[in-house]
SEDO-350275 format. One line per 8 residues: number of its first residue (from 1); for each residue x, y, z of N, C-alpha, C. Coordinates in steps of 0.02 Angstrom, whole numbers, plus 50000, padded with zeros to 5 digits. Layout:
! residues N
NUM) X Y Z X Y Z X Y Z ~ ...
//
This chain:
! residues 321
1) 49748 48943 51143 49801 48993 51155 49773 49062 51139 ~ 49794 49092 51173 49748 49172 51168 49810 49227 51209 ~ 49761 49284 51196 49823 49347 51231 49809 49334 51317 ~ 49844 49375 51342 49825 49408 51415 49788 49474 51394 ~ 49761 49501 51461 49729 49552 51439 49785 49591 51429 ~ 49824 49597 51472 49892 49653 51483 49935 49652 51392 ~ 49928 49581 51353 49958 49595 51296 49904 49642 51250 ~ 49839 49605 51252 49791 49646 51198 49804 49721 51209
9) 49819 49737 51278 49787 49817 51289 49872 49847 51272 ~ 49915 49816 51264 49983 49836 51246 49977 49849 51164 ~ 49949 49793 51149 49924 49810 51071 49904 49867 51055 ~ 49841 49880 51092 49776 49935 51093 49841 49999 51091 ~ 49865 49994 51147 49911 50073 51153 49954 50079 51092 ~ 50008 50005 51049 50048 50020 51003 49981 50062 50934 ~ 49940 50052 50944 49879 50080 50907 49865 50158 50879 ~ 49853 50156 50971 49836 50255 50991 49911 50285 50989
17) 49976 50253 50996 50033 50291 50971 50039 50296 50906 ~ 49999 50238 50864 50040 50258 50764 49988 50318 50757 ~ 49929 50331 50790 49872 50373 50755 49889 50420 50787 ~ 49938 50448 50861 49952 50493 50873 49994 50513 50823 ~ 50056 50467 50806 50138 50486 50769 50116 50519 50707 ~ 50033 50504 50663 50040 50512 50611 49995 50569 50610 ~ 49968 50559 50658 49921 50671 50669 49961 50714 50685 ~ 50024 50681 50714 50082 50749 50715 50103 50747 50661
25) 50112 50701 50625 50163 50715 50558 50115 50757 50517 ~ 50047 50739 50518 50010 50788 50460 50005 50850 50490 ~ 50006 50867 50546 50005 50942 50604 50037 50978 50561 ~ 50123 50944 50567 50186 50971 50555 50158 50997 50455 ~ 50152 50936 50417 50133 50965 50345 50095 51013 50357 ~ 50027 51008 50391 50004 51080 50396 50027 51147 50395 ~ 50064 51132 50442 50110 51195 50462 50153 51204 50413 ~ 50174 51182 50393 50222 51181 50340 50200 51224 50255
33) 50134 51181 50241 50106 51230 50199 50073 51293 50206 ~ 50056 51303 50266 50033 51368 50280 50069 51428 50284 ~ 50134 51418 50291 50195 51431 50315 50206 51452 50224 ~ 50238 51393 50203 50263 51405 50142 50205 51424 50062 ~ 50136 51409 50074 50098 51426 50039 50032 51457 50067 ~ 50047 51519 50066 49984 51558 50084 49914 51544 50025 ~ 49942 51548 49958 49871 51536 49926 49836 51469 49928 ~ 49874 51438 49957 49827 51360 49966 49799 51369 50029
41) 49789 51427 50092 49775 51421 50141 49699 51474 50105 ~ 49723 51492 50064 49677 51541 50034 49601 51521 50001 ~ 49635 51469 49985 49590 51417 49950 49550 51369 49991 ~ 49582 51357 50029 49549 51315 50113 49481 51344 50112 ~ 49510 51445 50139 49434 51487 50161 49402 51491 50107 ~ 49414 51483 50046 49374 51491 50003 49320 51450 50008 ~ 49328 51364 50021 49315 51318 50011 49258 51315 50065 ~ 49297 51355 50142 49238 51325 50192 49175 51396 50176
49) 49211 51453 50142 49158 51493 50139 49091 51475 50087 ~ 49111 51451 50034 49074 51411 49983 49036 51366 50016 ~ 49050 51312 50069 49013 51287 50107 48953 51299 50158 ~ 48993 51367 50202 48939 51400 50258 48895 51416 50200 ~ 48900 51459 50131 48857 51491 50087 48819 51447 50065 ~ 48817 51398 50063 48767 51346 50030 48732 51311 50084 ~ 48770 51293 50136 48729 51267 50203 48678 51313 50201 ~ 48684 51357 50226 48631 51422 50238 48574 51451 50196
57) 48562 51453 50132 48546 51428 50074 48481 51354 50094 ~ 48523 51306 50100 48493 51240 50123 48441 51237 50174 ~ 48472 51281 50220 48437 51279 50278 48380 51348 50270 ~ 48374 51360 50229 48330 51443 50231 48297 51425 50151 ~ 48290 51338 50148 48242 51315 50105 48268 51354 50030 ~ 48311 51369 50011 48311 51419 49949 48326 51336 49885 ~ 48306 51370 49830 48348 51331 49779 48399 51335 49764 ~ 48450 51299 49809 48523 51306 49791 48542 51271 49745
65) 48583 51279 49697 48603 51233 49638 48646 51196 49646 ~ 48635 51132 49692 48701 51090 49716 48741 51090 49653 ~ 48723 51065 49586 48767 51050 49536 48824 51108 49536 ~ 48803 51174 49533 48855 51230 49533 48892 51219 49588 ~ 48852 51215 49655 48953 51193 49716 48975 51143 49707 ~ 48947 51091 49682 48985 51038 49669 49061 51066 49617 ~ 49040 51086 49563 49072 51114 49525 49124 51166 49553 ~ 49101 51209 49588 49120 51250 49624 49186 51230 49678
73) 49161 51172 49706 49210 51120 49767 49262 51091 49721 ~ 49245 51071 49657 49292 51026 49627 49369 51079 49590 ~ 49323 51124 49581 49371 51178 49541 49429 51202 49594 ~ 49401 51216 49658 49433 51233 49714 49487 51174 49721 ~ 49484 51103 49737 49507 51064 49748 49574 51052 49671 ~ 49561 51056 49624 49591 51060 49564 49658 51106 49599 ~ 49643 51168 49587 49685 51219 49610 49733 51195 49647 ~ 49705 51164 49725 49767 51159 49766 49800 51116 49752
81) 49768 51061 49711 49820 50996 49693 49876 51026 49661 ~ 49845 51052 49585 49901 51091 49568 49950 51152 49616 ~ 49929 51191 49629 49980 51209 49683 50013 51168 49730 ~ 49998 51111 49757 50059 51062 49791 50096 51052 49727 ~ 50073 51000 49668 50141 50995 49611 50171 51029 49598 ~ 50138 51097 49598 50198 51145 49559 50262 51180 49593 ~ 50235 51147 49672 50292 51179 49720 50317 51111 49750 ~ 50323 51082 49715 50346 51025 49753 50317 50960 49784
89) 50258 50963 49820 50248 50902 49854 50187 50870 49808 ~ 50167 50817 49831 50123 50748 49800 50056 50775 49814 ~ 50013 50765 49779 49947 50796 49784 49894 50771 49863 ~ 49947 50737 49880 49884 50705 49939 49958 50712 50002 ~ 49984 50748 50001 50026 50776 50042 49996 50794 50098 ~ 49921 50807 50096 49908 50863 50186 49854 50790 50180 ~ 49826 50731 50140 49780 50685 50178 49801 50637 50223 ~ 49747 50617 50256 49768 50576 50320 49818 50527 50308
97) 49844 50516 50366 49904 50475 50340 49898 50409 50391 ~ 49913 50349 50349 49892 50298 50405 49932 50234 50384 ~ 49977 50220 50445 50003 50120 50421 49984 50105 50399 ~ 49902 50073 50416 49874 50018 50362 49807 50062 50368 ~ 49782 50081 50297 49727 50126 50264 49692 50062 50278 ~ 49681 49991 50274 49635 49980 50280 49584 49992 50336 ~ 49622 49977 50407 49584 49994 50475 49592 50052 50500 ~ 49647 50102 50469 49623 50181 50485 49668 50178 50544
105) 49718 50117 50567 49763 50112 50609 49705 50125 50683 ~ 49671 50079 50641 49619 50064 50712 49614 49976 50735 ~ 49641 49945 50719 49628 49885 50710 49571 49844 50689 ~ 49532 49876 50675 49444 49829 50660 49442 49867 50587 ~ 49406 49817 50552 49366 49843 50506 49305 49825 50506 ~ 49259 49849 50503 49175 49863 50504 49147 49791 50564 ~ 49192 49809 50605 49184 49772 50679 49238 49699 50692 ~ 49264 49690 50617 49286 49625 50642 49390 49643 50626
113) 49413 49606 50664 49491 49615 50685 49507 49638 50603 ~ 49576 49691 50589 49608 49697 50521 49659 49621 50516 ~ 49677 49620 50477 49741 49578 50442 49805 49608 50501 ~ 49814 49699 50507 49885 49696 50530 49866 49676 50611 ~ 49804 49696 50640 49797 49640 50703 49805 49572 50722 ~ 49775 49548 50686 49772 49502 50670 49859 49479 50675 ~ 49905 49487 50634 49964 49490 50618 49984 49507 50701 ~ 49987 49555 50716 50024 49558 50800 50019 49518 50834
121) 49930 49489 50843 49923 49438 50886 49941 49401 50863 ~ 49965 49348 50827 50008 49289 50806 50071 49307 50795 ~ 50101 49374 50803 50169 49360 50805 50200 49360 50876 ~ 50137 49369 50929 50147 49385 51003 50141 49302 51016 ~ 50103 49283 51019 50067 49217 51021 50116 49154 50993 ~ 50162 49166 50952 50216 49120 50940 50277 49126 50894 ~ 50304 49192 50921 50361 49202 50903 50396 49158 50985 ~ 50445 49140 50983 50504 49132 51035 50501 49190 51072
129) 50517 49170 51132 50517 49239 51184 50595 49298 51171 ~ 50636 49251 51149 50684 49305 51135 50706 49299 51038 ~ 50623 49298 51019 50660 49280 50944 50671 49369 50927 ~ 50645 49425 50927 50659 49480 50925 50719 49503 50941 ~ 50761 49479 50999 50825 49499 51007 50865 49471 50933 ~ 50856 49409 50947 50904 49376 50888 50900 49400 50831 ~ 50817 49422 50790 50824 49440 50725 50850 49509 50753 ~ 50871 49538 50784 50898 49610 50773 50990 49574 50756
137) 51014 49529 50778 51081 49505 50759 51080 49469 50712 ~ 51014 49464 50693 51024 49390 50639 51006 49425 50555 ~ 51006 49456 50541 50969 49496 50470 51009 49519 50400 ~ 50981 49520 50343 51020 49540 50304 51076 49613 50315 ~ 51072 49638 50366 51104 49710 50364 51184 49649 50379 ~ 51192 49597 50433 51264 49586 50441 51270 49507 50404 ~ 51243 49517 50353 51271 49455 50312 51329 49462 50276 ~ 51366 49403 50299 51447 49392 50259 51466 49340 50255
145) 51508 49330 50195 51520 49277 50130 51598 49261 50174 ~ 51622 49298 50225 51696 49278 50245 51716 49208 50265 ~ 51666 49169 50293 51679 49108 50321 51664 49073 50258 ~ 51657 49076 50216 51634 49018 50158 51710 49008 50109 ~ 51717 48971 50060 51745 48987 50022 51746 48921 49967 ~ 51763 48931 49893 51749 48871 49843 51673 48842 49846 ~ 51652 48807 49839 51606 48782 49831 51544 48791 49879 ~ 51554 48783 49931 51505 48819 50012 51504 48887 49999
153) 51542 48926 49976 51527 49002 49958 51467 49011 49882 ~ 51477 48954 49848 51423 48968 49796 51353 48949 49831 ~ 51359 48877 49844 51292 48852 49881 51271 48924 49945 ~ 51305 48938 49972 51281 48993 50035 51252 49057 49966 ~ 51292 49089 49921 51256 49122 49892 51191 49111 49848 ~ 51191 49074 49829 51135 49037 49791 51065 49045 49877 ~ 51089 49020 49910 51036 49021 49957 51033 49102 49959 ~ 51062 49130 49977 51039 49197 50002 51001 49217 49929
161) 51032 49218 49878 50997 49238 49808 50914 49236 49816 ~ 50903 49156 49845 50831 49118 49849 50797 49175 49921 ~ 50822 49189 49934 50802 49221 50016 50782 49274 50012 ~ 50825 49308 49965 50810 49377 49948 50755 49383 49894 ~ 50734 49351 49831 50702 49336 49805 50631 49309 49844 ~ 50629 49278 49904 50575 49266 49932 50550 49301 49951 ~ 50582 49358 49976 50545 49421 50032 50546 49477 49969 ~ 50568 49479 49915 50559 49524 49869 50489 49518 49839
169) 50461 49449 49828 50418 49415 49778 50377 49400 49822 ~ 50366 49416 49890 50314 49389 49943 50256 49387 49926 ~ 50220 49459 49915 50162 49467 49873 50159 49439 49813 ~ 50179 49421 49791 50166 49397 49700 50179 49330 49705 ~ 50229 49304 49704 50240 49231 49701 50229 49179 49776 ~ 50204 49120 49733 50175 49071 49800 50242 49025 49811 ~ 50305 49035 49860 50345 48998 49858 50350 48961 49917 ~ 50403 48903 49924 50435 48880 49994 50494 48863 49978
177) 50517 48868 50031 50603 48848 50041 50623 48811 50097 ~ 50675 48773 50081 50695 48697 50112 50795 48721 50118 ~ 50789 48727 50194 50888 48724 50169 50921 48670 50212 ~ 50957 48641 50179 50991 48577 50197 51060 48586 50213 ~ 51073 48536 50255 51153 48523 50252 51160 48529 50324 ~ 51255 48519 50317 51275 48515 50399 51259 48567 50464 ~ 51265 48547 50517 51270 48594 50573 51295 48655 50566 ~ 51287 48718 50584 51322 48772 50587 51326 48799 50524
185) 51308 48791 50475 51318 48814 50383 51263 48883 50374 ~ 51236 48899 50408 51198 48971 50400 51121 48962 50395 ~ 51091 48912 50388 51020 48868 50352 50973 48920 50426 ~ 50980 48918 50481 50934 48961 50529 50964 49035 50522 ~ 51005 49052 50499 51006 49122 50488 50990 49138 50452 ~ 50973 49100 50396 50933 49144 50330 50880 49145 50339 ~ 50846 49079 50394 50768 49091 50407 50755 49145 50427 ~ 50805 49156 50493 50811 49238 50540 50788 49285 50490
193) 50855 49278 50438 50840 49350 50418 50774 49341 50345 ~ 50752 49318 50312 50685 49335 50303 50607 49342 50340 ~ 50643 49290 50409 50558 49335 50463 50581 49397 50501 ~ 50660 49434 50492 50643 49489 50490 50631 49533 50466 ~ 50634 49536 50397 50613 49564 50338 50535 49587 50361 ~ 50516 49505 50354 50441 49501 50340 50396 49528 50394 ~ 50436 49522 50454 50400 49530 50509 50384 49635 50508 ~ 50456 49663 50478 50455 49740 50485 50403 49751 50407
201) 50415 49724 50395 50352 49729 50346 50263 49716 50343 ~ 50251 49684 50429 50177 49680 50465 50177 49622 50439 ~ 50206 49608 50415 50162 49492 50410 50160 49472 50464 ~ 50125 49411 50465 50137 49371 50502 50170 49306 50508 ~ 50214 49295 50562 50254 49250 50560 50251 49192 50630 ~ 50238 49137 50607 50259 49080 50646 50314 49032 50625 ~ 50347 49050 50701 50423 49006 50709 50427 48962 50747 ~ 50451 48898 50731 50452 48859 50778 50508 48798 50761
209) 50531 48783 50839 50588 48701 50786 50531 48656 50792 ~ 50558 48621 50768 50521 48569 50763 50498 48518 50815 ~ 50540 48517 50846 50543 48507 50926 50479 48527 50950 ~ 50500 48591 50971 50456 48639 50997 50376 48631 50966 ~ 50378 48642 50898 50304 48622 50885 50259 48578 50887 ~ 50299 48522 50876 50278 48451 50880 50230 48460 50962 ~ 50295 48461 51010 50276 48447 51076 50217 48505 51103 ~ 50210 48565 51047 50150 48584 51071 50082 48578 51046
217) 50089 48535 51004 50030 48509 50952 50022 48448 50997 ~ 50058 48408 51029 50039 48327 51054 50015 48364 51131 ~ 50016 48403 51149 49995 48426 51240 49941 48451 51203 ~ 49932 48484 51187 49846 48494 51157 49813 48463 51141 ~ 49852 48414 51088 49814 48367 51071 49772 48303 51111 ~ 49823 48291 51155 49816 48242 51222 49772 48255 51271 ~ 49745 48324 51286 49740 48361 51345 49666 48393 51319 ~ 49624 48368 51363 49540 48374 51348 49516 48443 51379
225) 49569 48478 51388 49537 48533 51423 49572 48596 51345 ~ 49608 48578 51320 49646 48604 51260 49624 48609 51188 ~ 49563 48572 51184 49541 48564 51103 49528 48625 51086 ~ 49503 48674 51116 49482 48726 51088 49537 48773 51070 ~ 49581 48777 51104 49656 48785 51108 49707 48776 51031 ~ 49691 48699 51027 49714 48664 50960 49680 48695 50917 ~ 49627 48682 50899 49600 48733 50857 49608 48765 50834 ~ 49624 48824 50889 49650 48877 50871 49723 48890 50823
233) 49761 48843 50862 49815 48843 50842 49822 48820 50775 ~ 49800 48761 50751 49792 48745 50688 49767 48790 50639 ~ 49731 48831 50639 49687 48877 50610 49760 48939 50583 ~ 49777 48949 50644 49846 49007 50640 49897 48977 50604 ~ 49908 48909 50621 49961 48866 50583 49939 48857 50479 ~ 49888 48868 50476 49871 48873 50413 49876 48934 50382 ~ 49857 48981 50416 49824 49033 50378 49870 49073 50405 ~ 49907 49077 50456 49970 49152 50456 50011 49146 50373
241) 50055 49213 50391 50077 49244 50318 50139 49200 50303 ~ 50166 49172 50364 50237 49113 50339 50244 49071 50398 ~ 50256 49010 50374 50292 48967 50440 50346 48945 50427 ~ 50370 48947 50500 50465 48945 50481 50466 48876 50526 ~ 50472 48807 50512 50514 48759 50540 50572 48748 50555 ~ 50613 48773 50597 50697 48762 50599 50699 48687 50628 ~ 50761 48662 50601 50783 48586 50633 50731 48549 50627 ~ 50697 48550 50582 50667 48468 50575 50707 48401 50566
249) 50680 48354 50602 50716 48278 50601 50749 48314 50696 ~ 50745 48357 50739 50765 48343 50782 50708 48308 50821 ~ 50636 48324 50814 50576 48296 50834 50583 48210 50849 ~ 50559 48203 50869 50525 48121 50898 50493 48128 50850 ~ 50500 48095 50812 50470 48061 50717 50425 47996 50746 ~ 50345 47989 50736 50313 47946 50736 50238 47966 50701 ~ 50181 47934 50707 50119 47925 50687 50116 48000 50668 ~ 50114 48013 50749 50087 48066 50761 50111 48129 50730
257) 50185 48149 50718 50222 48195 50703 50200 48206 50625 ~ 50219 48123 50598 50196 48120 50519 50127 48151 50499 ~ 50074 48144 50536 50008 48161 50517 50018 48248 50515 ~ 50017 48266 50578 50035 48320 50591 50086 48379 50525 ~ 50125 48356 50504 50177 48386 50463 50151 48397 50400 ~ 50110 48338 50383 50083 48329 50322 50016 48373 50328 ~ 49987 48374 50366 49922 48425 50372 49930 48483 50363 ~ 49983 48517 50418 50008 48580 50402 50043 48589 50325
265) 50084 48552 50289 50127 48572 50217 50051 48558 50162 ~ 50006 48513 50181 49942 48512 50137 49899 48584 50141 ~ 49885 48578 50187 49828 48643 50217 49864 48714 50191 ~ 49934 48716 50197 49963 48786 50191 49971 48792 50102 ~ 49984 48734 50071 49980 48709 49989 49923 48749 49960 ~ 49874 48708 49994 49793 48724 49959 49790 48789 49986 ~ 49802 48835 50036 49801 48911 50054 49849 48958 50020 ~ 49887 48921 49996 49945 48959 49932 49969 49001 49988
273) 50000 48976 50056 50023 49005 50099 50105 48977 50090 ~ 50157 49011 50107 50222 48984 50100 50249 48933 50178 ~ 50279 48907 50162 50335 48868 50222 50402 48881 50207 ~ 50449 48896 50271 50515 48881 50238 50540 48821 50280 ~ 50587 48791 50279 50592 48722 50318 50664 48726 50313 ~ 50701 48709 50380 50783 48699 50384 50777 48614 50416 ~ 50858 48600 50391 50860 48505 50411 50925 48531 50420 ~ 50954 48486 50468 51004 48465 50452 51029 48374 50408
281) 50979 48357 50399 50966 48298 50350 50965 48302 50301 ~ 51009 48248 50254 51004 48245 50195 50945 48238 50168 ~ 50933 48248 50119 50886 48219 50048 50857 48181 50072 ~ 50922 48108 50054 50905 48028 50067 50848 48018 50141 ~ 50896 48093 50183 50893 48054 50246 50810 48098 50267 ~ 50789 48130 50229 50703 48155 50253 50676 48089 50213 ~ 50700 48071 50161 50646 48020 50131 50636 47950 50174 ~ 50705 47930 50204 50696 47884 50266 50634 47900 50309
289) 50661 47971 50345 50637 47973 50403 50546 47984 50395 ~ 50529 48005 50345 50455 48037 50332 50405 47998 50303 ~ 50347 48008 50288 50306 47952 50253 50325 47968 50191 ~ 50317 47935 50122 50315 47953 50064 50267 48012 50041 ~ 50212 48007 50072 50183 48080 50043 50188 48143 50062 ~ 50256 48136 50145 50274 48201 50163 50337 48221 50094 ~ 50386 48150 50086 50439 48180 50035 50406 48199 49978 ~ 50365 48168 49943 50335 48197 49887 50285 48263 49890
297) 50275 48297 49963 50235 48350 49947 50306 48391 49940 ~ 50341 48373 49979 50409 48445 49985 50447 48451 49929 ~ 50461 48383 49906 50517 48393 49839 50470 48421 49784 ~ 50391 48404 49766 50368 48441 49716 50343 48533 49735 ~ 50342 48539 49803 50318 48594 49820 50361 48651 49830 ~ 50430 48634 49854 50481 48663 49894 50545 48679 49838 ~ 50573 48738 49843 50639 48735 49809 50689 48740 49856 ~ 50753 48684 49864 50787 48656 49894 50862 48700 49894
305) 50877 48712 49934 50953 48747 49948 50992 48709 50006 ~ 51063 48689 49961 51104 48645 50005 51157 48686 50030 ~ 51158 48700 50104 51217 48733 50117 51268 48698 50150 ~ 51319 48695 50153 51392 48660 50143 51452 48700 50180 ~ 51498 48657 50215 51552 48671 50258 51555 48673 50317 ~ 51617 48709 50350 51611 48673 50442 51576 48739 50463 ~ 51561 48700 50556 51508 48745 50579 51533 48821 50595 ~ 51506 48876 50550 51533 48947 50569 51528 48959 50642
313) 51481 48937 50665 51468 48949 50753 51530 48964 50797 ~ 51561 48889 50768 51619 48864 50817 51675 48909 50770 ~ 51696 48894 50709 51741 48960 50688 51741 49028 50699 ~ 51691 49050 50713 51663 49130 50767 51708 49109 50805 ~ 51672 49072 50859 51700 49074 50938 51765 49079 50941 ~ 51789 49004 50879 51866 49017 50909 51927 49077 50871 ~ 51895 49104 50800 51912 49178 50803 51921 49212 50863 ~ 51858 49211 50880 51859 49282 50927 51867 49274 50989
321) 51886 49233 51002 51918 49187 51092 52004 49213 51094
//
C-alpha cells in the first residue's frame, strides 16, 4: 500500500503552504518591531556593521581578534533580548517559526522522511474515506451527558474521564482502552473523539473495524502479488502513534483473525505503542470468542470501560423525526 503520486505531491504543497503561512507571520513580527521598536532595528545595523568590519579585516589578512566580536555579537544580541522583554514580547519572538522544528517544515530530516510525514502518509493511507467528515461531528467540542441518566450516566462519564486522560497523558503514559457494552451507548464516539484530538495534534492514527481490517490483512495475505504490500502494512500497524479497532467480534473469528489480533496487541505491547478497542461483547463473551492469550493480553494490558443503556442513535432519530 503506498501513495499516488497526486497524494504525495498534495502533501509536498500542504508543506510549501505551512513554510509560506509562517514567513508571513514572521514578515508581519518584523514589521511590527520595526514599527514599534526603532532601537532594536538599531541594533540589527549595529550587528551587520560589526560584521562587514570584521569580514574585511579577514579578508585584508589583518589580525582580527575574533574573541572581541564574538564578544562584541553576544553583547549586541543580549541587548535585543532584553529589549523584546522589557516591551513585551518572548525573546525569540522575530526567530524562525516552524510546525515541527524538527524538519524545518520540510518533511526530511538529513535525507530520510520526519515523524510528522511520516504521520500524513498513514493517516492518508488508512483513515476511512469519510472518517474526517465524521470526526468534525464526532469530538469532544459536542459531547453530552443528556441521553444518559443513573447509572449509564456514571459509566458514560467514567469513560469520557478515561478519554480525556488518554489524549492528555499521550506523551507520558503507555496506555490502552477497551469500551464495552450495548449497541448505540457512545463506545465509537469516544474513539472519534480522541483520533480527533490526536489526529489535530500530528499523530498518527490508524482506524479500522474490525471487519474492515481483518479482510484487508487476509487479501494480502492470500494474494502473491501483495506481500510486499503486507509488509508494509504490518510495519504501520505496529509502529503508527494509535490504533483504533471499532466493533470487534463483528469479524469472521477464526485461525487466521486470532493470529493476526494477537500479533498486532503483542507487537504494539513490546513498542509501548497504545490500542484502543470497542466491542459490543461482553467480558464473558471476548473470552469465548478469542484464544486465551488474546483475553489475557487485553485484560492485563487494557483498562476496560463499560458503557450502558439504549441505543442513543435511535433516541436521536426519533427525537428529532
Amino acid at each position: 500500500m503506498s501513495l499516488t503520486n497526486s497524494q504525495y505531491d498534495a502533501i509536498l504543497r500542504e508543506y510549501d503552504a505551512i513554510q509560506l503561512k509562517n514567513e508571513r507571520l514572521l514578515s508581519g513580527r518584523k514589521a511590527e518591531i520595526a514599527d514599534r521598536l526603532p532601537a532594536y532595528e538599531e541594533l540589527t545595523s549595529a550587528a551587520a556593521s560589526l560584521s562587514v568590519s570584521y569580514g574585511k579585516k579577514m579578508l585584508l589578512n589583518s589580525q582580527g581578534n575574533m574573541a572581541e566580536y564574538h564578544e562584541k555579537m553576544q553583547e549586541i544580541s543580549r541587548k535585543k533580548r532584553e529589549l523584546l522583554l522589557a516591551n513585551g514580547y518572548p525573546e525569540d519572538f522575530l526567530s524562525p517559526i516552524y510546525d515541527c522544528p524538527d524538519c524545518k517544515d520540510t518533511g526530511f530530516v538529513n535525507g530520510e522522511k520526519c515523524h510528522c510525514l511520516q504521520s500524513r502518509i498513514i493517516n492518508i493511507l488508512y483513515s476511512k474515506s469519510n472518517l474526517q467528515k465524521v470526526l468534525q461531528a464526532e469530538n469532544f467540542s459536542v459531547l453530552s451527558y443528556d441521553y444518559y441518566k443513573g447509572e449509564d450516566l456514571q459509566n458514560f462519564k467514567k469513560a469520557v474521564e478515561n478519554s480525556l486522560s488518554f489524549v492528555r497523558n499521550f506523551d507520558t503514559e503507555y496506555q490502552n482502552l477497551l469500551f464495552y457494552g450495548s449497541v448505540g451507548t457512545g463506545k465509537t464516539f469516544l474513539s472519534n473523539c480522541i483520533a480527533y484530538e490526536l489526529l489535530q495534534h500530528g499523530y498518527s492514527v490508524i482506524y479500522f473495524s474490525a471487519s474492515g481490517l481483518f479482510e484487508m490483512l487476509s487479501k494480502q495475505s492470500f494474494s502473491s502479488s501483495e506481500k510486499e504490500v503486507l509488509y508494509k502494512t504490518q510495519e504501520d500497524l505496529y509502529n503508527c502513534d494509535l490504533v483504533i479497532i471499532d466493533d470487534l467480534g463483528t469479524e469472521l473469528t477464526n485461525a487466521f483473525t486470532n493470529t493476526h489480533l494477537f500479533t498486532i496487541l503483542n507487537e504494539r505491547s513490546l513498542r509501548k505503542k497504545p490500542v484502543i478497542i470497542s466491542t459490543n461483547l461482553s467480558l464473558e463473551g471476548l473470552k469465548e470468542r478469542y484464544s486465551e492469550r488474546i483475553f489475557s493480553r487485553v485484560t492485563n494490558a487494557f483498562t476496560f470501560r463499560k458503557l450502558s443503556g439504549s441505543d442513543i442513535r435511535m433516541r436521536k432519530k426519533f427525537t428529532n423525526s
